[in-house]
C-alpha positions as CSV (number, residue, x, y, z in Angstrom):
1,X,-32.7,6.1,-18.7
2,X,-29.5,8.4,-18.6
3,X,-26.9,9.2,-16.3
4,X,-26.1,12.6,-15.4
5,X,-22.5,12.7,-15.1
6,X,-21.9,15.7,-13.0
7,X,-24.3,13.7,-10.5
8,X,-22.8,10.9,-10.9
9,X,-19.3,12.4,-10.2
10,X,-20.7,13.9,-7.2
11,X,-22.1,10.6,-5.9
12,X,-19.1,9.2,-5.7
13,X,-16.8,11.6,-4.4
14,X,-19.2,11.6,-1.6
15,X,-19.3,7.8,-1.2
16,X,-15.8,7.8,-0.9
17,X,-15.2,10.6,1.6
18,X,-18.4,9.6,3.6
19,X,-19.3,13.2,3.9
20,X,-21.0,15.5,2.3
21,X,-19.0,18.2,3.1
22,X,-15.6,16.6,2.3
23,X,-16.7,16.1,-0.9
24,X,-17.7,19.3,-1.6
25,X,-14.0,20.6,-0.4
26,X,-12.6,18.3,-2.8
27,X,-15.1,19.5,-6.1
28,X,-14.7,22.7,-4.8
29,X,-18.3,23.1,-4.8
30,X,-20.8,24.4,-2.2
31,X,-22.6,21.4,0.1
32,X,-25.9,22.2,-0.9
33,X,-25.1,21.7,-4.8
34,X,-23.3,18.2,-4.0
35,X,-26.6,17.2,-2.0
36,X,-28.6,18.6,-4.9
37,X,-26.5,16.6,-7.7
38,X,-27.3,13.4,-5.2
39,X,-30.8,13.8,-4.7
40,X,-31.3,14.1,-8.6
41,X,-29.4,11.3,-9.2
42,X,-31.7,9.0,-6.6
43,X,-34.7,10.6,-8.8
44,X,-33.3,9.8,-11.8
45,X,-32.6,5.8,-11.1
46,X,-35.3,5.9,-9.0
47,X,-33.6,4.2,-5.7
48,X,-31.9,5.1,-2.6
49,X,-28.4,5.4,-2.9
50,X,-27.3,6.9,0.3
51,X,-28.5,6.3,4.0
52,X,-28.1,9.7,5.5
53,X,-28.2,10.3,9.0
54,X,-27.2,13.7,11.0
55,X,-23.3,11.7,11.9
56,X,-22.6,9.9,8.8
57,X,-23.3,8.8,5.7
58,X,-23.7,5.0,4.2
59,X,-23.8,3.4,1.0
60,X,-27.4,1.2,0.3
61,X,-27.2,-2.0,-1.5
62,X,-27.5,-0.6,-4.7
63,X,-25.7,2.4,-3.8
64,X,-22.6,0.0,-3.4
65,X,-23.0,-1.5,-6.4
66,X,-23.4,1.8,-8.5
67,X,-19.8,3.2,-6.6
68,X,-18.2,0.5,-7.8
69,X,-19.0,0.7,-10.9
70,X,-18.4,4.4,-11.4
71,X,-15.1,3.7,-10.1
72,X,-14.0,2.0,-13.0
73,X,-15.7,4.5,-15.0
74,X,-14.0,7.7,-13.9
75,X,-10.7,5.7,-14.0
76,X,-11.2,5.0,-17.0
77,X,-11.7,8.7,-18.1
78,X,-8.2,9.1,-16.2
79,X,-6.5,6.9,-17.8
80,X,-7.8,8.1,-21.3
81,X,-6.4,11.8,-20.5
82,X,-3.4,10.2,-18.8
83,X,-2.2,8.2,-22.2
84,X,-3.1,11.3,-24.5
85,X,-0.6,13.0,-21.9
86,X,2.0,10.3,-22.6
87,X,1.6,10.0,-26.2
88,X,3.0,13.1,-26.5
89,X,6.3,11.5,-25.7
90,X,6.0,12.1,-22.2
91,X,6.4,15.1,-21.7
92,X,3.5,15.6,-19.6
93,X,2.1,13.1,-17.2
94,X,1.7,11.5,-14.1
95,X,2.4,8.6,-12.0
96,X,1.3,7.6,-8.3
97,X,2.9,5.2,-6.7
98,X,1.9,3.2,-3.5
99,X,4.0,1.3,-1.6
100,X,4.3,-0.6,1.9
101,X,6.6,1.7,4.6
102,X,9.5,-0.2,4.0
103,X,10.0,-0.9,0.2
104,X,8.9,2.9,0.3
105,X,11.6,3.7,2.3
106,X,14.6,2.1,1.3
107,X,13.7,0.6,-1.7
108,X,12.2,2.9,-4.0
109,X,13.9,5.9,-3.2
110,X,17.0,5.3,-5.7
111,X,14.7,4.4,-8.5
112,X,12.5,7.5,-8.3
113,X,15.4,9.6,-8.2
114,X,16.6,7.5,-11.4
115,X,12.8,7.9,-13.3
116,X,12.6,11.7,-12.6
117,X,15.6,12.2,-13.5
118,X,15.2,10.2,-17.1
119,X,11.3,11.5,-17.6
120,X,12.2,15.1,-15.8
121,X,8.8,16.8,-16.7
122,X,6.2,13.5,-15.1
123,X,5.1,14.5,-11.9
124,X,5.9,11.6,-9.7
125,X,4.3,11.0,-5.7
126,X,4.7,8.5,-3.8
127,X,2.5,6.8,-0.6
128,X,2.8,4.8,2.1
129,X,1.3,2.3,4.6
130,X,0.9,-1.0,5.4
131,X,0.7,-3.6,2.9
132,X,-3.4,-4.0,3.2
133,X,-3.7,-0.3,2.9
134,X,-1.8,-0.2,-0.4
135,X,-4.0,-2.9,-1.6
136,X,-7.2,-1.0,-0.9
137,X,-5.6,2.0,-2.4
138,X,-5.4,0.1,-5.8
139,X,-8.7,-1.0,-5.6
140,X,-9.9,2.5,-4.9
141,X,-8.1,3.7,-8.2
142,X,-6.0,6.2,-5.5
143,X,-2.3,5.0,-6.8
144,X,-1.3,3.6,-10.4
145,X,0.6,0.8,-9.2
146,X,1.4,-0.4,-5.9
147,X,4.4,-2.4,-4.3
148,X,4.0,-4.9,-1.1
149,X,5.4,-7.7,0.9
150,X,3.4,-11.3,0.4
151,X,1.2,-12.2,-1.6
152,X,-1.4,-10.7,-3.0
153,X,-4.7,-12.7,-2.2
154,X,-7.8,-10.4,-3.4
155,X,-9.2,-11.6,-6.5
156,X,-9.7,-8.4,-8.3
157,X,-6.2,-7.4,-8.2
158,X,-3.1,-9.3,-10.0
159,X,0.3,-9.9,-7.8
160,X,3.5,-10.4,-9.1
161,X,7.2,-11.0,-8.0
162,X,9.5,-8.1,-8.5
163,X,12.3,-9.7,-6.0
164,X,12.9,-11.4,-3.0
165,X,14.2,-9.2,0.4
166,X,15.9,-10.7,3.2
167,X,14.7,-11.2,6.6
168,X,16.7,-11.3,9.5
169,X,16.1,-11.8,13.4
170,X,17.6,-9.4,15.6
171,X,18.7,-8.7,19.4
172,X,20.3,-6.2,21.6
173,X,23.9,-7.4,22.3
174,X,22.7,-7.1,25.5
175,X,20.3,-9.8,25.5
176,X,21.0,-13.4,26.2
177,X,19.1,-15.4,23.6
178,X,18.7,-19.3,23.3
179,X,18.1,-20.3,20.0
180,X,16.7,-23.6,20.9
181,X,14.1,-21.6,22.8
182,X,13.2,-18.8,20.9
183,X,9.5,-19.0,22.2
184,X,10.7,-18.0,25.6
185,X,11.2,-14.2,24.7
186,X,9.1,-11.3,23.9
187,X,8.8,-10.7,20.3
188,X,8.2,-7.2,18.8
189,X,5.7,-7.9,16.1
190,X,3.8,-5.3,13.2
191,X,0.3,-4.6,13.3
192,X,-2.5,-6.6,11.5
193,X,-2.2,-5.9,7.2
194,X,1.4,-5.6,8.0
195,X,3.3,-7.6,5.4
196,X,6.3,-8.3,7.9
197,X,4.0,-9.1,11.0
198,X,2.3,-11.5,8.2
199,X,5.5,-13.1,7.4
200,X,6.5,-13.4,11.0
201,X,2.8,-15.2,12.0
202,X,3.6,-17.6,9.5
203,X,7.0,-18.0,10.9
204,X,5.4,-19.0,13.8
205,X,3.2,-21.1,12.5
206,X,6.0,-23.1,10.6
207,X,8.4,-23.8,13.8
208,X,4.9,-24.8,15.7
209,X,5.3,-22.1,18.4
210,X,3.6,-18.9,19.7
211,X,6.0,-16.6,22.2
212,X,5.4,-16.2,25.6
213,X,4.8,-12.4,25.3
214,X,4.1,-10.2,22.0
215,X,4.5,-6.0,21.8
216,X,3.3,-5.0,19.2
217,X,4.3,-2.1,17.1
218,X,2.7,0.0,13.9
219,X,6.0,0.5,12.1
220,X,9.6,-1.6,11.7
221,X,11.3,1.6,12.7
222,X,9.7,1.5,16.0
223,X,10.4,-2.5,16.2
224,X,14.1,-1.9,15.9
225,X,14.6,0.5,18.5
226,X,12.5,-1.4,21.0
227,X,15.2,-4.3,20.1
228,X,18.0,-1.7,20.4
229,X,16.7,-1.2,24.1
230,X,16.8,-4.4,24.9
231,X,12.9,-5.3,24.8
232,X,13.3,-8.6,23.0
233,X,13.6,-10.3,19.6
234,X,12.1,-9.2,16.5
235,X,12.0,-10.5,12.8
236,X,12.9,-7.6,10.4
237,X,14.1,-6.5,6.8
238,X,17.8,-7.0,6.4
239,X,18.3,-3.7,4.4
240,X,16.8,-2.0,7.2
241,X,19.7,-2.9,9.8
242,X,22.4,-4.4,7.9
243,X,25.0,-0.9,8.7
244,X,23.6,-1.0,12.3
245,X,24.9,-4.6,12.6
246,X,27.7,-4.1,11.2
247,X,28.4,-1.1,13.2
248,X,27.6,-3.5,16.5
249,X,24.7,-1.8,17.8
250,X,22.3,-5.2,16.5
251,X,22.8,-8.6,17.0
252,X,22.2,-10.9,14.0
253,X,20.6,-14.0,15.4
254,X,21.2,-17.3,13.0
255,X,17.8,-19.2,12.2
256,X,18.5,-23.1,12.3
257,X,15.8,-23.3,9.3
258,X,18.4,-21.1,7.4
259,X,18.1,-17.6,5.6
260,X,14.6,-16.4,5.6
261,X,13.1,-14.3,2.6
262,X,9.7,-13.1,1.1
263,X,9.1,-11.7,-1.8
264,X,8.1,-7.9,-3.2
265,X,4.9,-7.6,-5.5
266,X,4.1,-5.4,-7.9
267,X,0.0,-5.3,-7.4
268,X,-2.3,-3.6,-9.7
269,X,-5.5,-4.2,-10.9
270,X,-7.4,-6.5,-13.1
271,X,-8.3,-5.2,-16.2
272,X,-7.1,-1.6,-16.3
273,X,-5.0,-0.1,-18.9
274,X,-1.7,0.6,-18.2
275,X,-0.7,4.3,-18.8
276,X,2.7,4.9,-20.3
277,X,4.5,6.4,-17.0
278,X,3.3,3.4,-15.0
279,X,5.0,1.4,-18.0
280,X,8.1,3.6,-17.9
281,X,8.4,3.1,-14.5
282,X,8.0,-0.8,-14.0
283,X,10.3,-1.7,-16.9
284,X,12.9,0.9,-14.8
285,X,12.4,-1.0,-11.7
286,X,12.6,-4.8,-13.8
287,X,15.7,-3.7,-15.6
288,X,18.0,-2.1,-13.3
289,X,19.7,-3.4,-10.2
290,X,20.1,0.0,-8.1
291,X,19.9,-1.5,-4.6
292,X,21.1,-4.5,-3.0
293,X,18.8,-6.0,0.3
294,X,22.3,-6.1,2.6
């Protein structure tokens, strides 16, 4: 039995959009060869890959199974063209980079600008979300290398430390806060697969106390100006608000347990090779000491 590449190519792009017709847009092909290279491919294994119906499209059992595994294949083939780029003394290349909204934000920034600027002719992007999302991206072979807050739990993926960031609690000025009694105001808390609203849950669960209201919010940018108006208290990364303390706008509220931190964790996954801008770039961001958390 053989595998019809092409097919197989086209398989997956549609098991990853869901769609027929996405896929098509993105192997700039017409929809009725991508549903052609599909069908063939069911008649050549002989089994149902894809459920169809006239809204969406599913993955079978063994449809599942086969994605995954061509996954690794055609990330494989990436990587192959990716290090033959490199190996040329990288002058050609590129790197994708995925990383949780706020290590994207005002972590990263200063050592991209330092990497282009050292490997001028790699392209370089760089994408955000949550810290779940960048962990599915990795899986899904859609960044080289990805940076989040907490651990990393899923077992085909490998965490580890690049540093610690500082969290801090914060209030309006405005706002009369008891520290013995924290549980009495409203907290402004991140969505689910955030890594800060994970850290704050387990916050919660540490000092044995859930708060008496909750809002919750899909970005720290939209926590802290809730807390500038006065909504309630909210645990957040120092770097973020460190000026806008100082300037007086925030207050700093002081934890009795002491100064709170998490760490930052490179995540990538198990078992594929590292290409020589990924490389470039991690020993970059292990060596130099461009930003300080506040």
């Amino acid at each position: 039995m053989n595998i019809n590449f092409q097919y197989l190519r086209a398989f997956v792009e549609v098991a990853r959009c869901q769609s027929f017709t996405q896929a098509a847009v993105a192997l700039h092909l017409t929809q009725p060869a991508i549903s052609k290279a599909v069908r063939e491919l069911e008649l050549d294994l002989e089994i149902r890959l894809l459920e169809r119906t006239s809204r969406q499209v599913r993955l079978t059992e063994a449809g599942l199974a086969l994605y995954d595994q061509a996954r690794s294949i055609f990330a494989l083939e990436q990587v192959m063209l990716e290090d033959i780029k490199a190996r040329r003394g990288l002058r050609r290349g590129r790197l994708v980079v995925g990383a949780s909204t706020t290590i994207a934000a005002y972590w990263l920034p200063a050592y991209l600008a330092q990497f282009t600027q050292r490997l001028p002719d790699i392209e370089v992007s760089l994408v955000s979300g949550n810290s779940l999302t960048i962990q599915h991206q990795v899986l899904d072979y859609q960044v080289d290398i990805g940076l989040v807050e907490g651990p990393v739990t899923d077992a085909r993926l490998q965490g580890q430390m690049w540093r610690k960031e500082r969290l801090t609690l914060i209030a309006s000025p405005t706002l009369e806060v008891d520290p013995t009694a924290l549980e009495n105001h409203c907290w402004i808390v991140r969505e689910s697969g955030s890594g800060t609203g994970e850290v704050v849950n387990q916050f919660f669960s540490e000092h044995r106390f859930q708060p008496k209201r909750r809002i919750e919010v899909g970005s720290n940018m939209a926590a802290i100006q809730m807390v500038l108006a006065g909504g309630g208290l909210c645990l957040i990364p120092r770097i973020m608000v460190h000026s806008t303390i100082d300037q007086g706008q925030l207050r700093e509220i002081p934890l009795a347990s002491g100064a709170l931190e998490r760490p930052l964790n490179w995540v990538s996954l198990k078992g594929r090779p590292v290409s020589l801008p990924r490389q470039a770039f991690e020993q970059l961001c292990r060596s130099s000491s461009t930003i300080s958390s506040g």
